[in-house]
LUMVEX-504126 format. One record per residue (C-alpha): residue number from 1; x, y, z. Coordinates in nm, 4 decimals. Layout:
<rs>
<r><num>NUM</num><c1>X</c1><c2>Y</c2><c3>Z</c3></r>
...
</rs>
This chain:
<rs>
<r><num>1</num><c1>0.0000</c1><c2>0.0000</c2><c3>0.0000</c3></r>
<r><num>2</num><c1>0.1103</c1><c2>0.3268</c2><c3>-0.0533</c3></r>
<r><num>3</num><c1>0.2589</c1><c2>0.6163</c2><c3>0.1867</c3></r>
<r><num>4</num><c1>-0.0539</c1><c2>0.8155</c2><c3>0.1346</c3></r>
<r><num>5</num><c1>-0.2939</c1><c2>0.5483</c2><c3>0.1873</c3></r>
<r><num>6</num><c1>-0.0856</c1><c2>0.4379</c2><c3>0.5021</c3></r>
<r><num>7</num><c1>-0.1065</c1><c2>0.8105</c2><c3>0.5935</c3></r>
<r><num>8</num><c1>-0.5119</c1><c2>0.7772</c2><c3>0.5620</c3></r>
<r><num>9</num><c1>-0.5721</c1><c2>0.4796</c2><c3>0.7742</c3></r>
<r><num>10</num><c1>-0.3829</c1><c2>0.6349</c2><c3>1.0538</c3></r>
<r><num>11</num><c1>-0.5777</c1><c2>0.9306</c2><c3>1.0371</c3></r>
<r><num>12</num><c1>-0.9182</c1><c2>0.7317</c2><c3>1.0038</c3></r>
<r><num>13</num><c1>-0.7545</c1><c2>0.5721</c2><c3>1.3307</c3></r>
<r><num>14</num><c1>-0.7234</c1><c2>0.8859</c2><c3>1.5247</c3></r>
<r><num>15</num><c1>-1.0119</c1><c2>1.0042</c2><c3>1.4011</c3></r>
<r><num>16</num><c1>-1.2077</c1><c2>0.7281</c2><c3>1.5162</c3></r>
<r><num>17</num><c1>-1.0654</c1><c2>0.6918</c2><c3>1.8527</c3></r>
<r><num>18</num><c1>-1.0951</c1><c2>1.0292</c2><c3>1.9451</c3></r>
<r><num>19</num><c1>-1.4562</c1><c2>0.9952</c2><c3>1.9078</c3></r>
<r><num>20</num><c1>-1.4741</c1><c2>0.6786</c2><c3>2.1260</c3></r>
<r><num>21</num><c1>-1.4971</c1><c2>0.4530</c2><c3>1.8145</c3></r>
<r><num>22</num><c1>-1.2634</c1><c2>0.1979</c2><c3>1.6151</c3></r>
<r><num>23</num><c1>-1.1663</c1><c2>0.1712</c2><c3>1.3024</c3></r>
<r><num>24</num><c1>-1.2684</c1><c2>-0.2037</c2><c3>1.1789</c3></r>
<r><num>25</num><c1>-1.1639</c1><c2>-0.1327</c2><c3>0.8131</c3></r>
<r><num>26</num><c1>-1.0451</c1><c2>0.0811</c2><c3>0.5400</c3></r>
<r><num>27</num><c1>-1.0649</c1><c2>-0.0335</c2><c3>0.1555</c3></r>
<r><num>28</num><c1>-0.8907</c1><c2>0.2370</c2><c3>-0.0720</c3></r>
<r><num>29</num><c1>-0.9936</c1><c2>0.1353</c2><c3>-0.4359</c3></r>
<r><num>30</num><c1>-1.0275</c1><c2>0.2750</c2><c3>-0.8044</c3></r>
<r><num>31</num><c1>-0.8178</c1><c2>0.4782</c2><c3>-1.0131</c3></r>
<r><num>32</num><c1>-0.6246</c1><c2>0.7714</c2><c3>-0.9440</c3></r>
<r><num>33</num><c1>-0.9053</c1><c2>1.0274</c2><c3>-1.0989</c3></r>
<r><num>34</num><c1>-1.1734</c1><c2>0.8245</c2><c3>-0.8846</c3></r>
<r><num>35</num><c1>-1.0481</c1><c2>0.7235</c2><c3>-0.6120</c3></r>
<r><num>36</num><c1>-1.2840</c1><c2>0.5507</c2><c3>-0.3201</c3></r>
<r><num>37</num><c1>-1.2116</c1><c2>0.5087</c2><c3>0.0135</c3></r>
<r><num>38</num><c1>-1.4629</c1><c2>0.3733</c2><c3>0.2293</c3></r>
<r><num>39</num><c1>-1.3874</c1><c2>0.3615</c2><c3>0.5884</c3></r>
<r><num>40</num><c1>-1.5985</c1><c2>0.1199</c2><c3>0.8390</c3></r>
<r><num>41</num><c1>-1.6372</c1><c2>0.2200</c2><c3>1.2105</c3></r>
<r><num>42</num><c1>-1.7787</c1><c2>0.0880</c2><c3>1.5286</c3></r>
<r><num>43</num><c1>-1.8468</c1><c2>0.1860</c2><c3>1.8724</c3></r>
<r><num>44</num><c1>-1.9114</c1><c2>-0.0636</c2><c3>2.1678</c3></r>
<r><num>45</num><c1>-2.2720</c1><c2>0.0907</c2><c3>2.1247</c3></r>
<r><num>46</num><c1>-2.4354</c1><c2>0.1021</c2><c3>1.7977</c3></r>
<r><num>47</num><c1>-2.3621</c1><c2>0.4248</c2><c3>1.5781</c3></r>
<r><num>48</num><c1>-2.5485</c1><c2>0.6611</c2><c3>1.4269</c3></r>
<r><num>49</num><c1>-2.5494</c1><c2>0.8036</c2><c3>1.0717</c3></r>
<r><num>50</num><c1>-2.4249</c1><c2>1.1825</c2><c3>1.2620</c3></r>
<r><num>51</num><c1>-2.1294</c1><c2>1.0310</c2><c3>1.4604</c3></r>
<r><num>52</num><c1>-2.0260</c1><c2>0.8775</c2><c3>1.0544</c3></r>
<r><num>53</num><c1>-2.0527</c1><c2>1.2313</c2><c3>0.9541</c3></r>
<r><num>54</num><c1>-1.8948</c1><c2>1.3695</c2><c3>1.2166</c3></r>
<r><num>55</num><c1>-1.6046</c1><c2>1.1196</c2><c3>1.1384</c3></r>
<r><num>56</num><c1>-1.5986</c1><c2>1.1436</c2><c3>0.7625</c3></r>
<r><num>57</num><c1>-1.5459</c1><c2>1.5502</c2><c3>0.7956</c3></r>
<r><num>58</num><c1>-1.2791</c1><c2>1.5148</c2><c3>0.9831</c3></r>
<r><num>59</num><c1>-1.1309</c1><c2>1.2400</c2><c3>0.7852</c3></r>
<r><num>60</num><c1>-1.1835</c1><c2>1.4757</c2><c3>0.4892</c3></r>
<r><num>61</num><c1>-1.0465</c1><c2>1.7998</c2><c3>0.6339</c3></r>
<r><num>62</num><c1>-0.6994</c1><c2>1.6440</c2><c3>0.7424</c3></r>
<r><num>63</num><c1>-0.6645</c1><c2>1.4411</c2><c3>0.3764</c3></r>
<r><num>64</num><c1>-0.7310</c1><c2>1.7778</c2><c3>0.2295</c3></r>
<r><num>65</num><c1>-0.4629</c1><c2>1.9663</c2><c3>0.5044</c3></r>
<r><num>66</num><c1>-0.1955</c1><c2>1.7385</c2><c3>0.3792</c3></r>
<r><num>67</num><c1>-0.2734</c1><c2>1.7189</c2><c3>0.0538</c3></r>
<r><num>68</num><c1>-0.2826</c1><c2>1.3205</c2><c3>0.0378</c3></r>
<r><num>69</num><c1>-0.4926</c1><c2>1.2955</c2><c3>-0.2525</c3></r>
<r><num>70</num><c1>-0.6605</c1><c2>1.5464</c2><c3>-0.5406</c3></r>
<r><num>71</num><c1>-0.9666</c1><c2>1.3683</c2><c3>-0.6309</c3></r>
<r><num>72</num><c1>-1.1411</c1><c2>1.1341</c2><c3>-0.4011</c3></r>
<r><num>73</num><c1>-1.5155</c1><c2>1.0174</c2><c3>-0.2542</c3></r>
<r><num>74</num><c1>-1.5047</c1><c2>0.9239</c2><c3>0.0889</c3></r>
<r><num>75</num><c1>-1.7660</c1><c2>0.6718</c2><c3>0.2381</c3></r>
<r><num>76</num><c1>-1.7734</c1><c2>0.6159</c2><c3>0.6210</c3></r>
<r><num>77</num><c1>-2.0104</c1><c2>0.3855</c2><c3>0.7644</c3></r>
<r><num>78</num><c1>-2.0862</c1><c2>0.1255</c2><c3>1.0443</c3></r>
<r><num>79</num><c1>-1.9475</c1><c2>-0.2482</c2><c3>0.9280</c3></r>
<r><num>80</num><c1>-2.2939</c1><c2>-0.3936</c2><c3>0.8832</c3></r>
<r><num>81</num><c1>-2.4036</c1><c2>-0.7297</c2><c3>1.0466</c3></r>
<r><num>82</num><c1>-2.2321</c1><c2>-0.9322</c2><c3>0.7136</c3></r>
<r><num>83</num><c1>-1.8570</c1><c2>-0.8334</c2><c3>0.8633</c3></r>
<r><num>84</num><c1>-1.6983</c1><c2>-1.0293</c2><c3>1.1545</c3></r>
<r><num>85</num><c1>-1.6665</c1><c2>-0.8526</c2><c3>1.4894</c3></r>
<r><num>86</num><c1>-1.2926</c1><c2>-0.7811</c2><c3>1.5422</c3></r>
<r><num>87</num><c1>-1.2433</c1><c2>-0.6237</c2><c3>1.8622</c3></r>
<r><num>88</num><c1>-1.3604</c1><c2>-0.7562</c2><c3>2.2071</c3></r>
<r><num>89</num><c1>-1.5714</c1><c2>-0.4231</c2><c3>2.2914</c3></r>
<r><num>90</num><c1>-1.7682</c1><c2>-0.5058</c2><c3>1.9955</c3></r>
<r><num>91</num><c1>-1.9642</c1><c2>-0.8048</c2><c3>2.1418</c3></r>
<r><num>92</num><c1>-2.1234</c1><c2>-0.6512</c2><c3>2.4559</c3></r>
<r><num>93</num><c1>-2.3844</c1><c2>-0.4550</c2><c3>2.2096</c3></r>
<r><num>94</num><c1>-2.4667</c1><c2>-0.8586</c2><c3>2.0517</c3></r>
<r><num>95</num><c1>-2.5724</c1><c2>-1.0048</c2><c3>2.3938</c3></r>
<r><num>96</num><c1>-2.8382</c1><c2>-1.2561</c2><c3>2.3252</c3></r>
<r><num>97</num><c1>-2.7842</c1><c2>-1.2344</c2><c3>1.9344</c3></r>
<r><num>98</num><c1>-2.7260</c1><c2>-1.5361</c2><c3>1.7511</c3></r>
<r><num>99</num><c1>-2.3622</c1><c2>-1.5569</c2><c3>1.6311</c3></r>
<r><num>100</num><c1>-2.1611</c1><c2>-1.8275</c2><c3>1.4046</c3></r>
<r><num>101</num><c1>-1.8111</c1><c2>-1.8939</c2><c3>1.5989</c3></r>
<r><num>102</num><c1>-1.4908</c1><c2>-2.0393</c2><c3>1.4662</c3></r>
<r><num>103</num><c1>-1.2550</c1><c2>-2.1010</c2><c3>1.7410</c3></r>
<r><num>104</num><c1>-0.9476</c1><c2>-2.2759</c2><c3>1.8316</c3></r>
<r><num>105</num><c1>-0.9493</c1><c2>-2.5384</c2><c3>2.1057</c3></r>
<r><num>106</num><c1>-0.6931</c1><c2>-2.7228</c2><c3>2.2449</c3></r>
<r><num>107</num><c1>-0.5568</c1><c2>-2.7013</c2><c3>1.8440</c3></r>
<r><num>108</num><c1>-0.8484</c1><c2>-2.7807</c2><c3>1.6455</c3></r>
<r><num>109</num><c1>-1.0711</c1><c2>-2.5941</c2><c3>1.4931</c3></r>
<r><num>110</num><c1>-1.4146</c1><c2>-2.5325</c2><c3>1.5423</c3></r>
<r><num>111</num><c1>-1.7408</c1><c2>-2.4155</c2><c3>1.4029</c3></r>
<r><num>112</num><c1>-2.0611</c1><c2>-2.3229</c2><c3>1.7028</c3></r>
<r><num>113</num><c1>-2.3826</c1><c2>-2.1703</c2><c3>1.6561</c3></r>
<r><num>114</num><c1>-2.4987</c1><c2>-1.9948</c2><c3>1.9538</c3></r>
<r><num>115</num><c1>-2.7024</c1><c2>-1.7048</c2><c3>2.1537</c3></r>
<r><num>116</num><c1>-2.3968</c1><c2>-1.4868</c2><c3>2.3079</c3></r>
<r><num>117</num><c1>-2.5487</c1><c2>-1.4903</c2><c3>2.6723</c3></r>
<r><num>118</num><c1>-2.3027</c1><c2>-1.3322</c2><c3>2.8811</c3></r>
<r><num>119</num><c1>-1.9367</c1><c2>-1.2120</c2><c3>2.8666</c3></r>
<r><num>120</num><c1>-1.6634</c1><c2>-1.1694</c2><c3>3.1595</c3></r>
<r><num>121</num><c1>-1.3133</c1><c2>-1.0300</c2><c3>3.0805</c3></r>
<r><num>122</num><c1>-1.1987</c1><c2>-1.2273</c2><c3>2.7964</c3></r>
<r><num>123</num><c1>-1.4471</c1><c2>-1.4819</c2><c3>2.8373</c3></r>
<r><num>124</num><c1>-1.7994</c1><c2>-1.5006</c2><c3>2.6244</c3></r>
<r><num>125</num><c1>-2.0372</c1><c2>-1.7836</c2><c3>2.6972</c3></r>
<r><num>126</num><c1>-2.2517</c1><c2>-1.8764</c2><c3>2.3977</c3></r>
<r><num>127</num><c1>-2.6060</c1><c2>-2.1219</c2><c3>2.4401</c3></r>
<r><num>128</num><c1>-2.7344</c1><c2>-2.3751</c2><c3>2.1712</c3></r>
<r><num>129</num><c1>-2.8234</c1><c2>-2.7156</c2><c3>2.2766</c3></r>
<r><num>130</num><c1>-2.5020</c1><c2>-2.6842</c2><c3>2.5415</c3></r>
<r><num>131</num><c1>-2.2930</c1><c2>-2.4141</c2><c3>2.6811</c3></r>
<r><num>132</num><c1>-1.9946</c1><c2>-2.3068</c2><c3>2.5785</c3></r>
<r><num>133</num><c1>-1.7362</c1><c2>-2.0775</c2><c3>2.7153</c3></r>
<r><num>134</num><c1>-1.5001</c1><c2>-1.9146</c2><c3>2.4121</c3></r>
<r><num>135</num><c1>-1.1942</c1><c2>-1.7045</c2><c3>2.5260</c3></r>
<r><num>136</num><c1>-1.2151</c1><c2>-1.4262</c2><c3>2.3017</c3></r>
<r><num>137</num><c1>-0.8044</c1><c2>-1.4586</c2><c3>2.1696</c3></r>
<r><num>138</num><c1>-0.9244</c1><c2>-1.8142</c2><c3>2.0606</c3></r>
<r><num>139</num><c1>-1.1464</c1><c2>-1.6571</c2><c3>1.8312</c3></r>
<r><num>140</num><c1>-1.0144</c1><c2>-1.7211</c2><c3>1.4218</c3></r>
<r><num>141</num><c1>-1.4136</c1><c2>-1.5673</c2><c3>1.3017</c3></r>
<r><num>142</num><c1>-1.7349</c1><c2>-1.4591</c2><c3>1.4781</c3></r>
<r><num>143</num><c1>-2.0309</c1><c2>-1.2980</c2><c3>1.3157</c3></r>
<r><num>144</num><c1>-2.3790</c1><c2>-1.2378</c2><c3>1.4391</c3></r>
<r><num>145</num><c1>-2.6544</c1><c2>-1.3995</c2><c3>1.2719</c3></r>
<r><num>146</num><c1>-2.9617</c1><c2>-1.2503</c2><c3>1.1334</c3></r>
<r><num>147</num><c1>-3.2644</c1><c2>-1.3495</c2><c3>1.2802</c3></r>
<r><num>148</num><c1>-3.6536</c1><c2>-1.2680</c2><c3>1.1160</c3></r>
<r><num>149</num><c1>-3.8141</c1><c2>-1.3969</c2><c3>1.4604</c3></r>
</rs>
């Protein structure tokens, strides 16, 4: 990736973490005259569309202050229930959601569908026809299921 692009993500970084979000992604694509960067953010409560503004202006302002890039459209917005949760502090808003876990135990790998029911520290206890207790850096994939019920 290039300087300028590595110059971007650490600003969408900053940006998001001095408004008490994270930064879950950042896909720079298209040519040089139209250039896209869309930015995904999350909070460890859901976000709203003004907190994405908020961010994006910002984002914009200090691309623009550096000069990074001429011609670009910037897209910030929340990662959407389709992407896998990445960070810890992103579970606690997906208690009692259904989720699809690959984990690691004891060197094998493992695929569980579960209700998230409860989390302590590092540990997040998922329901299905057992219990299970996942510790979270044993987590290769987790992504919350979409449920019509």
């Amino acid at each position: 990736m290039n300087q300028n692009f590595e110059n971007i993500r650490e600003i969408a970084q900053q940006v998001a973490e001095q408004n008490n979000l994270f930064l879950i992604d950042l896909i720079v694509r298209g040519s040089e005259s139209s250039r896209v960067i869309e930015v995904f953010i999350d909070g460890e409560i859901n976000i709203t569309a003004e907190e994405c503004a908020l961010v994006s202006r910002e984002i914009s302002k200090q691309i623009d202050e550096k000069e990074l890039l001429k011609s670009y459209r910037l897209d910030v917005s929340s990662p959407g229930v389709e992407r896998p949760l990445i960070y810890l502090k992103q579970y606690q808003k997906h208690l009692n959601r259904l989720f699809e876990i690959e984990f690691n135990a004891s060197g094998t790998s493992s695929i569980f569908k579960g209700k998230l029911v409860s989390i302590e520290d590092e540990v997040l206890t998922f329901q299905s026809n057992k219990e299970i207790k996942i510790i979270f850096q044993d987590i290769v994939k987790a992504k919350v299921l979409v449920s019509f019920n």
